[in-house]
LORO-700100 format. One record per residue (C-alpha): residue number from 1; residue in one letter; chain; z, x, y. Coordinates in pm, whole numbers. Example, Ala and Ser with C-alpha at 12.3 -4.5 7.8 and 13.67 -1.06 7.14 Angstrom:
2
ATOM  tormar  kolfi  guro       z       x       y
ATOM       1      A     A     780    1230    -450
ATOM       2      S     A     714    1367    -106
//
This chain:
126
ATOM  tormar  kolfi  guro       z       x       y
ATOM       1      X     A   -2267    4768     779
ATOM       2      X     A   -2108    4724    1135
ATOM       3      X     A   -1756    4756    1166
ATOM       4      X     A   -1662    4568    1432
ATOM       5      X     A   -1735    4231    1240
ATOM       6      X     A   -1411    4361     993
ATOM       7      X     A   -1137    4180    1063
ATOM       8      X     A    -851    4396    1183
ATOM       9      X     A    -570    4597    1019
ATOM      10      X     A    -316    4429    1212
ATOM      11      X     A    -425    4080    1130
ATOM      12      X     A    -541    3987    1513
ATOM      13      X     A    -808    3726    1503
ATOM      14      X     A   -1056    3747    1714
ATOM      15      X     A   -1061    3746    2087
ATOM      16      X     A   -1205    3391    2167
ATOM      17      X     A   -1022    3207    1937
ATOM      18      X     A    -660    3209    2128
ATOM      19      X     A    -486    2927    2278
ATOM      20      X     A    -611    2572    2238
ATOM      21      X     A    -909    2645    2059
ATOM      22      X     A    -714    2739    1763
ATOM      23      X     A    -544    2445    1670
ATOM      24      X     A    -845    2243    1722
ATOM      25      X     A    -973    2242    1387
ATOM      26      X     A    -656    2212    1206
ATOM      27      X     A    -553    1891    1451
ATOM      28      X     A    -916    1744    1358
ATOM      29      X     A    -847    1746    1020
ATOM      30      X     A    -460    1581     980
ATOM      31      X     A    -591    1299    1245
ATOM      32      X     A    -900    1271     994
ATOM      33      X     A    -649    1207     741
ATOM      34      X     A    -403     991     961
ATOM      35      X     A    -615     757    1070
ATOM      36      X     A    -790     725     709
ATOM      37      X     A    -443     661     601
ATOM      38      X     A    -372     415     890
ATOM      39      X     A    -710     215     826
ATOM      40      X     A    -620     175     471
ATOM      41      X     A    -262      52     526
ATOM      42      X     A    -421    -223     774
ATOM      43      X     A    -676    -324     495
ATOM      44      X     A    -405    -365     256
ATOM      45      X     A    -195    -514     533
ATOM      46      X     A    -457    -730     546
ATOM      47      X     A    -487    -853     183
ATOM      48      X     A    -135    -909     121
ATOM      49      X     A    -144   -1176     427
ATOM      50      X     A    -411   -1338     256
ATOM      51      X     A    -266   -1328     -85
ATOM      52      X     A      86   -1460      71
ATOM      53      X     A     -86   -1748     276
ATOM      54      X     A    -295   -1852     -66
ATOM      55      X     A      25   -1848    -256
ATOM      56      X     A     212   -2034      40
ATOM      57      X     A     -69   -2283      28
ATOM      58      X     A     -44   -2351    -345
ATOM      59      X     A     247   -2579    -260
ATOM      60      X     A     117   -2807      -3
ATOM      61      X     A     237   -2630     293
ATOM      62      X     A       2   -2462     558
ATOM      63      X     A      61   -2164     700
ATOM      64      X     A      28   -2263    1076
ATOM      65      X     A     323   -2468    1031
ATOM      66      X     A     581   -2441    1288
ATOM      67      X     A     839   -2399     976
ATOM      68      X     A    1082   -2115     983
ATOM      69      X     A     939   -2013     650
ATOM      70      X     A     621   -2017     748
ATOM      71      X     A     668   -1811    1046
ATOM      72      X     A     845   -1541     841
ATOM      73      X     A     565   -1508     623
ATOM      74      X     A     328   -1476     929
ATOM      75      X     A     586   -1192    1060
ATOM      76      X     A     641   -1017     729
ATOM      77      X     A     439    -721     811
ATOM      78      X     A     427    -729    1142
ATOM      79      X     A     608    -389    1219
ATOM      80      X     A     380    -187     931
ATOM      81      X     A      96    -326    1144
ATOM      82      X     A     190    -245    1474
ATOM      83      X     A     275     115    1335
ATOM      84      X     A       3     180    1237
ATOM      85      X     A    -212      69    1482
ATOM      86      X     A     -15     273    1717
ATOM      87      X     A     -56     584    1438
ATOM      88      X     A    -457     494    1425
ATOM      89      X     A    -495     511    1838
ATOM      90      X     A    -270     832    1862
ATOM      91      X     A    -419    1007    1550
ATOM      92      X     A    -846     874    1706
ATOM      93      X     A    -696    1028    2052
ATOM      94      X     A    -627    1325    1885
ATOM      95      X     A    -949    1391    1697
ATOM      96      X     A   -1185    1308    1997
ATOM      97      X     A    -948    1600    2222
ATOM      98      X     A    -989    1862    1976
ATOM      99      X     A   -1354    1777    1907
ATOM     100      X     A   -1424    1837    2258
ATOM     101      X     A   -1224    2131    2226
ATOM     102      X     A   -1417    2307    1964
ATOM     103      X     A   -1708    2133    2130
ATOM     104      X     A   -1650    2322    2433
ATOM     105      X     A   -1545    2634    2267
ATOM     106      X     A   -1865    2646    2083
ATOM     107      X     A   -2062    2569    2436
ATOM     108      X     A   -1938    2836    2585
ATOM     109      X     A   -2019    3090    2303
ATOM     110      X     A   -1690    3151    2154
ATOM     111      X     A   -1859    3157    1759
ATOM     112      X     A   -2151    3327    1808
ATOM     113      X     A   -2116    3685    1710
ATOM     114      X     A   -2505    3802    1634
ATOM     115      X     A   -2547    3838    2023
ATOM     116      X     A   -2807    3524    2030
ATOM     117      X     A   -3052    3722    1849
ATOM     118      X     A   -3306    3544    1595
ATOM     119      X     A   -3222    3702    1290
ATOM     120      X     A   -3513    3653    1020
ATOM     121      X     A   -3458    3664     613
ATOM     122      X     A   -3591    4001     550
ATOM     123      X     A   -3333    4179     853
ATOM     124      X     A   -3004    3978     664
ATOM     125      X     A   -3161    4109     323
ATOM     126      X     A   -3040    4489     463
//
């Protein structure tokens, strides 16, 4: 078995994985989750406008009216949605910018440990 694929005593990782390149994957994943988050608070954003404008409608009124009641209703969740759009852009920003991080990282050969060699079944088998 070679040695020099052990990890450390000291707990030092490995050479090519310092500065940027290190965060990448972590920062991929939590805007993964932040903007699955954000989409889902827009789509049920989305359905409680609905469901208020059916229910405002039930009466008669129309929710284009230029009514001060009507107009709150139309503003209700306007701050939510900006939010989160603003949450969505910063967390999609965020994924594509580490992507190309680890994208580049991998280009320039950061992960590949084996050397580039083709390594067939029966040579991993020792």
């Amino acid at each position: 078995m070679d040695e020099s694929a052990a990890p450390t005593e000291n707990g030092d990782q490995e050479p090519g994985k310092r500065g940027a390149a290190r965060f990448a994957r972590p920062v991929l994943i939590a805007a993964a989750v932040i903007a699955v988050v954000c989409i889902a608070l827009l789509v049920i954003i989305f359905l409680l406008d609905s469901f208020n404008a059916t229910v405002y409608s039930v009466g008669g009124n129309d929710i284009h009216d230029n009514t001060q009641e009507s107009r709150d209703i139309r503003g209700l969740y306007d701050g939510a949605r900006a939010g989160s759009i603003v949450f969505l852009v910063i967390s999609l920003l965020a994924a594509a910018v580490s992507g190309w991080v680890l994208y580049r990282g991998r280009q320039q050969g950061g992960s590949d440990n084996d050397g580039g060699e083709d390594v067939d079944f029966e040579e991993l088998g020792r």
